[in-house]
Structures are given as structure tokens and as C-alpha cells.
C-alpha atoms as an extended CHARMM CRD file, in Angstrom:
* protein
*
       212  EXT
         1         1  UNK       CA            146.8960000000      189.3640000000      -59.1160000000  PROA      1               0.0000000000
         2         2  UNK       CA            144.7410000000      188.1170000000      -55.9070000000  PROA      2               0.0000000000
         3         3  UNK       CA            141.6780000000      188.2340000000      -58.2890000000  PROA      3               0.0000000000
         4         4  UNK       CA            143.3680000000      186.5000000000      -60.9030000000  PROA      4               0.0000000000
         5         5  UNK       CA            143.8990000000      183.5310000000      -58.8280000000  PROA      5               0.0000000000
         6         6  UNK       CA            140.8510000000      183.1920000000      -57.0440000000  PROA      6               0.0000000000
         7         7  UNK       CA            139.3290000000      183.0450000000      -60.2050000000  PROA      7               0.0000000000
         8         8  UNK       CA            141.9010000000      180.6990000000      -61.1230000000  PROA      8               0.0000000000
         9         9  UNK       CA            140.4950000000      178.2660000000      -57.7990000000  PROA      9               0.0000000000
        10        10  UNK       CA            137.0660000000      178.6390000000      -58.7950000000  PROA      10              0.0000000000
        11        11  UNK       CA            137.3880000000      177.2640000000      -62.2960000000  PROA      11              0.0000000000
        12        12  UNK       CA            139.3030000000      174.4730000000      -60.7440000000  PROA      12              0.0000000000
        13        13  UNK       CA            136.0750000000      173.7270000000      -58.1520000000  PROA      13              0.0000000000
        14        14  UNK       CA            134.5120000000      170.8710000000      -60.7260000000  PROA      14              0.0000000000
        15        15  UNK       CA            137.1250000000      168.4850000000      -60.3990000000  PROA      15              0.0000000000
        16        16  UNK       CA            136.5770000000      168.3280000000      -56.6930000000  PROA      16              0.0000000000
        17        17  UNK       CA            133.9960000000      165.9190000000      -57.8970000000  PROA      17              0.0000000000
        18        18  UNK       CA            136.3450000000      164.0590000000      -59.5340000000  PROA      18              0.0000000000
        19        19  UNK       CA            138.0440000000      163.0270000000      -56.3390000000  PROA      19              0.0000000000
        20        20  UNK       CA            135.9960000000      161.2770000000      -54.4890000000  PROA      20              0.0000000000
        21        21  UNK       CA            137.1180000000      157.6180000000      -54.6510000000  PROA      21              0.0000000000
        22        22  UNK       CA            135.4010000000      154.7580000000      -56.9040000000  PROA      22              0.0000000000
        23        23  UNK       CA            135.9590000000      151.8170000000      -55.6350000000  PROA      23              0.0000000000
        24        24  UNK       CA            134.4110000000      150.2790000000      -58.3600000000  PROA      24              0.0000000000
        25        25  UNK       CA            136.4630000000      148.3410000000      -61.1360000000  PROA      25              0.0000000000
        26        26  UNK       CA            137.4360000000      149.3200000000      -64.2510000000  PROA      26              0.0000000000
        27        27  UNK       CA            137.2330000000      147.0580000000      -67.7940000000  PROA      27              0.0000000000
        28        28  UNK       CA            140.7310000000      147.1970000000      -69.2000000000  PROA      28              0.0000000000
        29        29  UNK       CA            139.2170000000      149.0410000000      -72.3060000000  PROA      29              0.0000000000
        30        30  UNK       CA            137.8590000000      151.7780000000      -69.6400000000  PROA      30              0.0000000000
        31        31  UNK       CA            140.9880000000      151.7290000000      -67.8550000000  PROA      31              0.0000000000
        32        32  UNK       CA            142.9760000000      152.5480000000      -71.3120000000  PROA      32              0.0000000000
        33        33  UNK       CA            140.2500000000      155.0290000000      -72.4320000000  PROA      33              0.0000000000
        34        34  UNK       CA            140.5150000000      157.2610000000      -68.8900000000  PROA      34              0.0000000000
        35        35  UNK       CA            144.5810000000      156.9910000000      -69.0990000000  PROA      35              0.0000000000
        36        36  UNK       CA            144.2700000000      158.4990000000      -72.7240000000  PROA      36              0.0000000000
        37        37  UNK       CA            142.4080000000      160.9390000000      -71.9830000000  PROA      37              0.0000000000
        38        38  UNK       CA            144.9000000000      161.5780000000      -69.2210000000  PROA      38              0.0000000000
        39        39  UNK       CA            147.5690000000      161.3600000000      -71.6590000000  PROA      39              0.0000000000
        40        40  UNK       CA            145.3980000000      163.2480000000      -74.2340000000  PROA      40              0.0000000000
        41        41  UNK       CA            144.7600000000      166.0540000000      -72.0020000000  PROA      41              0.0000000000
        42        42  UNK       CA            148.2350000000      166.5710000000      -70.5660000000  PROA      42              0.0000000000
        43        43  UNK       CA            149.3920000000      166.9090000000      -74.1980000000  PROA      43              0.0000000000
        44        44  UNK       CA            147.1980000000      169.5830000000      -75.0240000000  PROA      44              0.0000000000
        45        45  UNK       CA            147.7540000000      171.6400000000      -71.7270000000  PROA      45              0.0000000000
        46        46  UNK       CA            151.3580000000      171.2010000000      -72.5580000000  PROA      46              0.0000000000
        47        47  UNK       CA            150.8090000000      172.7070000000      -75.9370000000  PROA      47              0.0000000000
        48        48  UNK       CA            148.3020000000      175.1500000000      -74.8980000000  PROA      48              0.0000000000
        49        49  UNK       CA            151.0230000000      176.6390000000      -72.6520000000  PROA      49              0.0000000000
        50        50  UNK       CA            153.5900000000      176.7680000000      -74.9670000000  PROA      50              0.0000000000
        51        51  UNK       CA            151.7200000000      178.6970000000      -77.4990000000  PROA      51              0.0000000000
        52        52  UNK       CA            150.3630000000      181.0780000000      -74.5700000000  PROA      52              0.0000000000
        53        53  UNK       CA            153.7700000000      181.6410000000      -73.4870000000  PROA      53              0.0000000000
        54        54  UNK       CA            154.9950000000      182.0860000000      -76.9400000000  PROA      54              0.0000000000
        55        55  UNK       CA            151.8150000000      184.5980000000      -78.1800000000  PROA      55              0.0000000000
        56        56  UNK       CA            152.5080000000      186.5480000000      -74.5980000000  PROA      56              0.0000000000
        57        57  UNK       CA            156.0040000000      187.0840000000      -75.9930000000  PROA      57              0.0000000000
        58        58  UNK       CA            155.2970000000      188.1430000000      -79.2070000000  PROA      58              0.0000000000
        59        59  UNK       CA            152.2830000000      190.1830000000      -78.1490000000  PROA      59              0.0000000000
        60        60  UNK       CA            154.8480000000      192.1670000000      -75.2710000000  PROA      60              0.0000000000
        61        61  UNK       CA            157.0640000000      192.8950000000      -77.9600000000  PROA      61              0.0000000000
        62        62  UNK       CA            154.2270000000      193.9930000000      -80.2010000000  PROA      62              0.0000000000
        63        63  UNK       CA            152.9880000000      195.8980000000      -77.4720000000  PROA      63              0.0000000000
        64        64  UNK       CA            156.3100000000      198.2890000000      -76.6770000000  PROA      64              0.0000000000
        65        65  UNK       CA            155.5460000000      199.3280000000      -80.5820000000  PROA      65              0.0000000000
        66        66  UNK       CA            151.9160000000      201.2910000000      -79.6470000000  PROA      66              0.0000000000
        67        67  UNK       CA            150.9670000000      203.8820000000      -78.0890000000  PROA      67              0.0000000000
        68        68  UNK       CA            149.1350000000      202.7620000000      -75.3470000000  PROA      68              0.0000000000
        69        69  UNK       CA            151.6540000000      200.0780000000      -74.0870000000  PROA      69              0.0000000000
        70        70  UNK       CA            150.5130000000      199.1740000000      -70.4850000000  PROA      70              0.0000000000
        71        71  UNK       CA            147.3050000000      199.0100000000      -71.7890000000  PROA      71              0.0000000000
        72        72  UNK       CA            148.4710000000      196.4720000000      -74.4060000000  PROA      72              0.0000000000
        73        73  UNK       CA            150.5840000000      194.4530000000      -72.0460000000  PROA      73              0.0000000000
        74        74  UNK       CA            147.6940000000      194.4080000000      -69.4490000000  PROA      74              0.0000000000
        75        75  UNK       CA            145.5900000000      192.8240000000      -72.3080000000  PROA      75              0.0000000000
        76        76  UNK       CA            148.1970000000      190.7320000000      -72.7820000000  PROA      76              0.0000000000
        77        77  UNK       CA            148.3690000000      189.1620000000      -69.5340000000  PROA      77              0.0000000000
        78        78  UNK       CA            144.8510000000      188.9520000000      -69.2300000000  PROA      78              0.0000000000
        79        79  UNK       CA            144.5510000000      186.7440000000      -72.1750000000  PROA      79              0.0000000000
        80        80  UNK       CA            147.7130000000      184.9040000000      -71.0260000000  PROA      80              0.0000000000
        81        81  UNK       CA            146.0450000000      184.2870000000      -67.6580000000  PROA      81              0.0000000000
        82        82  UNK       CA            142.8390000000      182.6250000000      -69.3260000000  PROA      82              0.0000000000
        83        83  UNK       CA            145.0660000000      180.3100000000      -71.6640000000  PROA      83              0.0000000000
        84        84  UNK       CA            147.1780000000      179.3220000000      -68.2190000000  PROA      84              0.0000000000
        85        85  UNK       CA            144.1740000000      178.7050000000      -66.0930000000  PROA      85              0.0000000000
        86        86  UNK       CA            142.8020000000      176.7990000000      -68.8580000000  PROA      86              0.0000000000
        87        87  UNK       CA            145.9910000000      174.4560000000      -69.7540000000  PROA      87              0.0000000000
        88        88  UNK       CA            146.3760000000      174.2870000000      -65.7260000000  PROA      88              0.0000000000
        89        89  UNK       CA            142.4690000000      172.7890000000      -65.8570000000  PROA      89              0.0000000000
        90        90  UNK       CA            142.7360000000      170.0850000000      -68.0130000000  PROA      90              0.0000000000
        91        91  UNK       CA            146.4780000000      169.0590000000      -67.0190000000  PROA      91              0.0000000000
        92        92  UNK       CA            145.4060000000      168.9810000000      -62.8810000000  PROA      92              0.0000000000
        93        93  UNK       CA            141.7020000000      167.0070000000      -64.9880000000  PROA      93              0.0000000000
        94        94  UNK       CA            144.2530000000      164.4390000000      -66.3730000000  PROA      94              0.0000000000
        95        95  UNK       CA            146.1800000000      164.5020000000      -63.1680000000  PROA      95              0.0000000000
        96        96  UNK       CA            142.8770000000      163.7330000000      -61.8480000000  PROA      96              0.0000000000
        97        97  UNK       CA            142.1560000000      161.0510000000      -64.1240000000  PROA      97              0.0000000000
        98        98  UNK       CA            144.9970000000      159.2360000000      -63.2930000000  PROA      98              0.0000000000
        99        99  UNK       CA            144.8970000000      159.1700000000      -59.9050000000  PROA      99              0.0000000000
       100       100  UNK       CA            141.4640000000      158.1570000000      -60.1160000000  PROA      100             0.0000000000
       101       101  UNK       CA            142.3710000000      154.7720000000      -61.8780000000  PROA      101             0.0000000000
       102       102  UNK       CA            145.1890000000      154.4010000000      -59.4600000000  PROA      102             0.0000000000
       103       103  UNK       CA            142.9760000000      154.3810000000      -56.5840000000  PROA      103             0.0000000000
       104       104  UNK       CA            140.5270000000      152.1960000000      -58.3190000000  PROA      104             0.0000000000
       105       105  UNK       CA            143.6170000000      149.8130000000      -58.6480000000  PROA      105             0.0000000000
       106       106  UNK       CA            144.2970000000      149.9480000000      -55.6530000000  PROA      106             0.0000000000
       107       107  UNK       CA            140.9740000000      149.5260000000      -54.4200000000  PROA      107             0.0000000000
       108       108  UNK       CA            140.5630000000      146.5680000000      -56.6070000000  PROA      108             0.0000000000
       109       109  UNK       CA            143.8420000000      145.2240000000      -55.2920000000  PROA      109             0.0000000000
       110       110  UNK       CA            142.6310000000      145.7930000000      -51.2260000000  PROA      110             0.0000000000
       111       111  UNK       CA            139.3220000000      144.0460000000      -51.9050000000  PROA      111             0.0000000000
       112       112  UNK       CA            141.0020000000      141.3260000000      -54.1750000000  PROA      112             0.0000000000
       113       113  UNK       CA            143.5180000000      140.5880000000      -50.6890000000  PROA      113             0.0000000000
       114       114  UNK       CA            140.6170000000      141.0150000000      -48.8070000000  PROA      114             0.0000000000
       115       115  UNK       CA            138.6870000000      138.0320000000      -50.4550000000  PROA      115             0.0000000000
       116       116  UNK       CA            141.9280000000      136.1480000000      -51.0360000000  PROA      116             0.0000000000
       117       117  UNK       CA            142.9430000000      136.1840000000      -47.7840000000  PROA      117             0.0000000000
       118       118  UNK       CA            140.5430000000      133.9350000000      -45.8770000000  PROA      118             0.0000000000
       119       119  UNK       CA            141.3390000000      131.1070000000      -48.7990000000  PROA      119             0.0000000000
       120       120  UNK       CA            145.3260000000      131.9090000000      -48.5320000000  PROA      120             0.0000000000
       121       121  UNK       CA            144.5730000000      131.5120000000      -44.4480000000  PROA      121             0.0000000000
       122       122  UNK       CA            143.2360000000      127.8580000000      -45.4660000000  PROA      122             0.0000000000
       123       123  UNK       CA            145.8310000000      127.3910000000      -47.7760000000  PROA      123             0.0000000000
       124       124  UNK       CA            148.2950000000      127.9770000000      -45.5460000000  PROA      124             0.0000000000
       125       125  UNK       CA            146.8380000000      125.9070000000      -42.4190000000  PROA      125             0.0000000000
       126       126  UNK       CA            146.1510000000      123.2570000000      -44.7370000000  PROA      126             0.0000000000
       127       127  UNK       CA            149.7380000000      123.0610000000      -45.7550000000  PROA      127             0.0000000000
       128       128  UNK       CA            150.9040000000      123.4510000000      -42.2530000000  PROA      128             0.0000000000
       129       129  UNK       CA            148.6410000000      120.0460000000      -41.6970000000  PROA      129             0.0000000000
       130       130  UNK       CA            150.0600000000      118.2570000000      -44.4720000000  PROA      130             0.0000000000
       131       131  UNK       CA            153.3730000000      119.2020000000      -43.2230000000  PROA      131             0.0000000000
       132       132  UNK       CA            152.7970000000      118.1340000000      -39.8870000000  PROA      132             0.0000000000
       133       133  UNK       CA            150.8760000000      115.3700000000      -40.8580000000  PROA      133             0.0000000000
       134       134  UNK       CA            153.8190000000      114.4530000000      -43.1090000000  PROA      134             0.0000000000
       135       135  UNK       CA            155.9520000000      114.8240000000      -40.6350000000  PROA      135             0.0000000000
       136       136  UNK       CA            154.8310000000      112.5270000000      -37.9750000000  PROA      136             0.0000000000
       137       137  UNK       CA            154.3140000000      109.9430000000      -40.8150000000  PROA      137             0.0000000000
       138       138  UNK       CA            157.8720000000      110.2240000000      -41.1840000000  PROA      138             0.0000000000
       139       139  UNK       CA            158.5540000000      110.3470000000      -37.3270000000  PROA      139             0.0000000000
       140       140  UNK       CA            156.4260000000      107.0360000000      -37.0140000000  PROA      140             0.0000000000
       141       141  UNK       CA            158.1730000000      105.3510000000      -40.5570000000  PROA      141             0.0000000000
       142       142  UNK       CA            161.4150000000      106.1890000000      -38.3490000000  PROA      142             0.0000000000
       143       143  UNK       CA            160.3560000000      104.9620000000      -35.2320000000  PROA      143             0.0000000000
       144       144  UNK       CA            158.6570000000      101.5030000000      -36.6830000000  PROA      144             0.0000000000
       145       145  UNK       CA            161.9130000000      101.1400000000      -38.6330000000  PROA      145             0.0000000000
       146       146  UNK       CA            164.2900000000      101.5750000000      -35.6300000000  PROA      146             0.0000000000
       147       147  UNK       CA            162.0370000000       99.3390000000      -34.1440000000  PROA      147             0.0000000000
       148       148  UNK       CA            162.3740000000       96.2980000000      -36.7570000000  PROA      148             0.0000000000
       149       149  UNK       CA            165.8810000000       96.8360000000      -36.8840000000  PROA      149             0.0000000000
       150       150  UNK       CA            166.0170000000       95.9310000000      -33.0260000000  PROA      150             0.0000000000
       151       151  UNK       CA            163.8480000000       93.3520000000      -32.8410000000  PROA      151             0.0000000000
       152       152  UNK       CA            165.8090000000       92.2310000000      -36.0080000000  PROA      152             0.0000000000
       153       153  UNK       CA            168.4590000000       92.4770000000      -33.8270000000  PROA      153             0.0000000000
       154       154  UNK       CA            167.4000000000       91.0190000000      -30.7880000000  PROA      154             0.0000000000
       155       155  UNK       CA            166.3400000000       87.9220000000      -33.1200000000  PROA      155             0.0000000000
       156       156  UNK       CA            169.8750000000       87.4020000000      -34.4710000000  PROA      156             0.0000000000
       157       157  UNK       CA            170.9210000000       87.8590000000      -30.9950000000  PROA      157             0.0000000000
       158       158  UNK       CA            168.6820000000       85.1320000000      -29.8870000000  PROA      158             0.0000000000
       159       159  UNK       CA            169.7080000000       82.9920000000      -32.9680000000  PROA      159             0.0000000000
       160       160  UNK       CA            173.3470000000       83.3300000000      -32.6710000000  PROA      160             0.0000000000
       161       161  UNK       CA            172.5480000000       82.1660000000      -28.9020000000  PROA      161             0.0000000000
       162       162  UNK       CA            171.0060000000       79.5170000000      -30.0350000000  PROA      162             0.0000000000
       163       163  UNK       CA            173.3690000000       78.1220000000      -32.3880000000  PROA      163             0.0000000000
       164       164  UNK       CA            175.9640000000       78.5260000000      -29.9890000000  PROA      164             0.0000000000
       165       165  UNK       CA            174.5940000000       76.6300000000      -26.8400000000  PROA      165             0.0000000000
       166       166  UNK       CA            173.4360000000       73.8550000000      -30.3070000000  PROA      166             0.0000000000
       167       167  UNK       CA            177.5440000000       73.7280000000      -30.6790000000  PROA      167             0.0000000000
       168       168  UNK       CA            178.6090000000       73.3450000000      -27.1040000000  PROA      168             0.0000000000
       169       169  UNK       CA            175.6310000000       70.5770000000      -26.7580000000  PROA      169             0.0000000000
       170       170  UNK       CA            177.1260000000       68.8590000000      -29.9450000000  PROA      170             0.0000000000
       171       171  UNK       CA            180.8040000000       69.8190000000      -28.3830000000  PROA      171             0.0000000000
       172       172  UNK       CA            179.2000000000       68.0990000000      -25.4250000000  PROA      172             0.0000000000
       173       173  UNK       CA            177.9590000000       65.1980000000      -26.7170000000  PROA      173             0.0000000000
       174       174  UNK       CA            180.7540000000       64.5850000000      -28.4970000000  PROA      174             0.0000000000
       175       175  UNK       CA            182.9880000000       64.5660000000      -25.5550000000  PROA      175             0.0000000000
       176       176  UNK       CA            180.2010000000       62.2530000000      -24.1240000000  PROA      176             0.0000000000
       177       177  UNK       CA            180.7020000000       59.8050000000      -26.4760000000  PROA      177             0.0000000000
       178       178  UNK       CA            183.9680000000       60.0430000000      -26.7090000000  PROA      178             0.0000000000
       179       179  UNK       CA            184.9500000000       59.6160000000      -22.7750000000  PROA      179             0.0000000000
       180       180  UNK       CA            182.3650000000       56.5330000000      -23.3100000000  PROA      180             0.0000000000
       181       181  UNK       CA            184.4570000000       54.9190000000      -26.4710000000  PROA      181             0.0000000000
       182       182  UNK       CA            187.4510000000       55.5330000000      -24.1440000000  PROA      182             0.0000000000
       183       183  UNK       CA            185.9170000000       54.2310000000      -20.7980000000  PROA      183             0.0000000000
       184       184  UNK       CA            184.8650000000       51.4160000000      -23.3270000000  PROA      184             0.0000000000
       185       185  UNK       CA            188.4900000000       50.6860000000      -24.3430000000  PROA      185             0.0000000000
       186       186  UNK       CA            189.9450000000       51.1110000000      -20.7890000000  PROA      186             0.0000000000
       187       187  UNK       CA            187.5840000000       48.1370000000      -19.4370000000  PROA      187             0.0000000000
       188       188  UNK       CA            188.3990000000       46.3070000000      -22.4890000000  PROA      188             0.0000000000
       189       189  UNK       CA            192.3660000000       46.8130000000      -22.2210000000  PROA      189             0.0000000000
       190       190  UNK       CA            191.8990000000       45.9740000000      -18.4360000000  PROA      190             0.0000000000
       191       191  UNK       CA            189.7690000000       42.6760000000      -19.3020000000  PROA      191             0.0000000000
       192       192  UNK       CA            192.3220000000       41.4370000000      -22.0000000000  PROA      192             0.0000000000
       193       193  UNK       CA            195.4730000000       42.5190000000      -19.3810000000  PROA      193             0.0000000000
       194       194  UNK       CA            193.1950000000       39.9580000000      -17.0280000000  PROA      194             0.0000000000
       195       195  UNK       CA            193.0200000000       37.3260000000      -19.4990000000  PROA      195             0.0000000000
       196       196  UNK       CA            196.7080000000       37.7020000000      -20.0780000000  PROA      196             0.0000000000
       197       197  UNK       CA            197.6590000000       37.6130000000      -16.5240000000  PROA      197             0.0000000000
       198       198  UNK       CA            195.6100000000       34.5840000000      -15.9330000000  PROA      198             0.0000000000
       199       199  UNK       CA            196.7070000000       32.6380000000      -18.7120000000  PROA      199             0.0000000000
       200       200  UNK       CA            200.0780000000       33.0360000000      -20.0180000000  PROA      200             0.0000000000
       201       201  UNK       CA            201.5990000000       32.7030000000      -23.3830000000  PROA      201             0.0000000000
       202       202  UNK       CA            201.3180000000       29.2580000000      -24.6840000000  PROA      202             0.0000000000
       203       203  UNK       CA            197.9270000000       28.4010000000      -22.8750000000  PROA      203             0.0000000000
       204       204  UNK       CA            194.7500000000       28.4390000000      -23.5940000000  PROA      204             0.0000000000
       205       205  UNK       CA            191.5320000000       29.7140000000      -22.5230000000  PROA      205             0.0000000000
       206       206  UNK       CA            189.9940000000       27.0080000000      -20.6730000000  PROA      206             0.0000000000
       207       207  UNK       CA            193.0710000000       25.4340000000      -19.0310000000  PROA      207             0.0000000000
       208       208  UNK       CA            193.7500000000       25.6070000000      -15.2900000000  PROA      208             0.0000000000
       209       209  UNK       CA            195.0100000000       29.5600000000      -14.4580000000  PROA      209             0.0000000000
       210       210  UNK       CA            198.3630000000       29.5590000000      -13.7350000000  PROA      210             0.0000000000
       211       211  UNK       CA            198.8940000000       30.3790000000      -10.2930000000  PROA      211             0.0000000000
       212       212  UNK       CA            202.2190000000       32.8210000000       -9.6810000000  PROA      212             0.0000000000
């Protein structure tokens, strides 16, 4: 048994080979070409097995029939042995096969972030400038706006100030004018109440005063 699977290991020793990484990219028609072979492969090691298991069956059976049955079933299991090993080799091959375009994927994937990522880097500080940049436009529109709207402010202030002193000066003027008209009247009520002191009903202007 011991024999049997070191000599199992050393027909396994070629794919070794197979694992050492390949970093370099596959064409999707070589990428589809390794996989079925993969596929390919673990089919017939699939198969292979099954009709190994099936022959070692009917060959045990067979074999309890002879004469010389240890003999027979030792034969048996040697040739059962080979068809395993071999079925095991090409399904840990396709194994093999597929790992090896996984890590080429992923290799392909690592190098593709590694180029990306200085460019994403610039991406992204060039969008956190434009936001920023956006963002103090915004802070300045704001500010320049609140800024109008005061001195907008302070000018209807000053306007509404103005018009309002304009209406007390008119208010003003008009009182003015208006004590003056009366002042006016007074001196002319008090001149005629003269006159009508001084000369009494009947008389005329010009005639001696009449004295009281």
C-alpha cells in the first residue's frame, strides 16, 4: 500500500510545474481553451473512475470463480490502482488548470488596481477640488447675496428716511405758510378794527376821527 502511493506522488511531480504563478494575461480565447481542457479533463477522470471502479467489481467477482483468487484480486487492484492514479492525474491537471487562470485573473485584476489607482487618486482629489471649489463659490454667491440684500436694505432705510424728513419739511412749510396767511389776517383784522374804531359808521375815510 505505502509503495502504491508513493508511486502515486511521483506521477503527480509534473504538475508542480504547473503551479508556479503566471502573471501574464490571458486572450479570452486562451482563457476558454485552458477552462475546457479543465472541464475536458475532469470529465474524463470522472469517467475513467467509474469504469475502474466498475471493471474492479466485476473483475473481484470474476476472480472468487478461479483458482488462484488472491492472485486474481491482487491483479485486480493493481490495475485498479493505475486507472485511479491516472484519473486522479488529470482531474488534480484540470484542478491545476483552473487555478492557474484564476490566479492569472487575479493577477490581472491586482496589476489592473495597481495602474488604476494613481488615476482614481487624481480622480478623486480632483473631485474633492471641484467640490470645494464649488463650494466656496457657493459660500461667496451667499455671502455677496446677503450682502446686496443689506445694502439693499440699508438703501431703503436711507430712502424711507429721506422721504420722511421731505414730509415733515413739506409738513413744515406748510405750517410756515400757514401761521404767515394767519399772522397776515390777524394784522389785517387788527388794521380794519383800527379803521373802524377811528371812524364810525356813517363816516368816511378822510373826515376828522371821531374822538370818544
Amino acid at each position: 500500500m505505502r509503495k502504491t502511493i508513493v508511486l502515486l506522488l511521483l506521477s503527480l511531480l509534473p504538475l508542480a510545474t504547473i503551479a508556479q504563478v503566471n502573471s501574464q494575461p490571458l486572450s479570452a480565447n486562451e482563457r476558454e481553451e485552458k477552462l475546457g481542457r479543465a472541464r475536458t479533463l475532469k470529465a474524463e477522470a470522472a469517467a475513467s473512475q467509474k469504469a475502474a471502479d466498475a471493471k474492479l467489481k466485476t473483475t473481484n467477482d470474476a476472480c472468487y470463480k478461479k483458482f488462484q483468487v488472491s492472485s486474481c484480486l491482487d491483479a485486480a487492484r493493481k490495475e485498479h490502482t493505475a486507472s485511479t492514479r491516472e484519473a486522479k492525474r488529470k482531474d488534480l491537471e484540470a484542478g491545476e488548470i483552473e487555478r492557474d487562470v484564476k490566479r492569472r485573473d487575479v493577477a490581472v485584476k491586482d496589476a489592473k488596481r495597481t495602474t488604476d489607482a494613481p488615476v482614481k487618486a487624481a480622480e478623486q482629489k480632483a473631485k474633492g477640488e471641484a467640490y470645494r471649489e464649488e463650494e466656496a463659490r457657493k459660500a461667496d454667491a451667499r455671502s455677496a447675496k446677503a450682502i446686496k440684500k443689506e445694502r439693499e436694505a440699508a438703501q431703503g432705510r436711507e430712502k424711507h428716511a429721506k422721504e420722511q424728513a421731505r414730509r415733515e419739511r413739506k409738513v413744515e412749510s406748510q405750517l410756515k405758510k400757514d401761521e404767515q396767511v394767519a399772522e397776515k389776517r390777524r394784522k389785517r383784522e387788527e388794521r380794519q378794527a383800527q379803521q373802524a374804531a377811528k371812524y364810525p359808521e356813517g363816516t368816511k375815510p378822510g373826515s376828522p376821527p371821531v374822538n370818544p
